[in-house]
N, C-alpha and C positions, 0 to 999 in steps of 0.2 A: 504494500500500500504506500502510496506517497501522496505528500503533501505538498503545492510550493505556493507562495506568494509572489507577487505580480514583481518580476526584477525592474528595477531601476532603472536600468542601461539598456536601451535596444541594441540590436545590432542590423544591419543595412540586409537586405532582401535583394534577392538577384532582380528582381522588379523593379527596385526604389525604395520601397516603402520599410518600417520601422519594424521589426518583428521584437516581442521577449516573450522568449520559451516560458510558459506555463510546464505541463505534465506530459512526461513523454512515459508512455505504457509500448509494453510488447507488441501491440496490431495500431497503437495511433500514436498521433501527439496532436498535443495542443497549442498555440499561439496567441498572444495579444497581438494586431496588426493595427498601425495607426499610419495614415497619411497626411499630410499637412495640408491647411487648406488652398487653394489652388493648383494643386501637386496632382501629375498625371505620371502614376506605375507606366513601368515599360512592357510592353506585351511579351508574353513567356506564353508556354505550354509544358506539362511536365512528361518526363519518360516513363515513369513508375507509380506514381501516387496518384489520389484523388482527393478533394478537398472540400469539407462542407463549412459555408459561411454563414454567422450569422451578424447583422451589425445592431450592433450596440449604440453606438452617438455619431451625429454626422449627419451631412446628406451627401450624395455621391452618385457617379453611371456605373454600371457593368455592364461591360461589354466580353460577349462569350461565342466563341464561332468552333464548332465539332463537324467535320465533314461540309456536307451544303446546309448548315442548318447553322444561323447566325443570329442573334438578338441580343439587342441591349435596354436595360433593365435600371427601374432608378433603385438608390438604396437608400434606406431613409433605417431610422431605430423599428427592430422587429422583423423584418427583412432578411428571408434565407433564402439561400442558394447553393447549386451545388458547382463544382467545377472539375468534370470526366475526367479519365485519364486522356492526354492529347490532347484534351480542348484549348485552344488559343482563346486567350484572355488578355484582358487590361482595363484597370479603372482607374478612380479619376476623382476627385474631392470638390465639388458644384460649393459648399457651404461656406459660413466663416468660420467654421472651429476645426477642430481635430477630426478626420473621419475614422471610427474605433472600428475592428472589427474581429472576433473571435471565428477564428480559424481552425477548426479539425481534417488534419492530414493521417488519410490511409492508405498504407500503412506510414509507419512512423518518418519524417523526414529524414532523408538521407544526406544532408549535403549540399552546398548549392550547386554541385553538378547536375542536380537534378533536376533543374530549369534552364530552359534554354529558348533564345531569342528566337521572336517571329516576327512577323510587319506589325508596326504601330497600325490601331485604328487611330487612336489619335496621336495629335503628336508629343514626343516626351522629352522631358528635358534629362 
């Protein structure tokens, strides 16, 4: 069983965005993900995981493309999603505050080789 409290320190996302490792268990892990406001992730897709989102604070787009099947989605507090394995993603912070988002990756993140560049839908700095 473990326990952890919300770290301090983020550390940088192959995307952009701010990640601190909450609970990493045997089939998942967990994330605190914040982006700043104005701040546009870089689009990624992963090799091996899948990822279910929910946000927390904020308002924000998601943008999700899997095969020929493409849509972008606002995110607002309450707001879940999932993101397939493969799927080409990127969002995006619309609000003035922090955009929060609790993040479940399965299985457990492996690294950030595990993400890799695809075309911006939008553009990122």
């Amino acid at each position: 069983m473990k326990t952890k409290a919300l770290p301090q320190e983020p550390v940088l996302a192959p995307d952009g965005s701010k990640i601190r490792e909450l609970v990493v268990g045997a089939r998942a892990s967990m994330v605190h993900c914040t982006l700043a406001p104005g701040a546009v992730s870089r689009a990624v897709a992963h090799r091996t995981v899948e990822e279910l989102w929910f946000v927390l604070k904020g308002k924000g787009e998601v943008w999700r493309k899997l095969g020929t099947r493409e849509e972008t989605i606002e995110a607002r507090p309450g707001t879940s999603l999932d993101v397939p394995l493969s799927a080409h993603f990127q969002f995006r912070n619309t609000g003035d505050g922090a955009l929060e988002i609790l993040i479940v990756t399965m299985p457990p993140w492996p690294g950030a080789e595990e993400a890799y560049r695809v075309p911006d839908h939008w553009p990122s700095g």
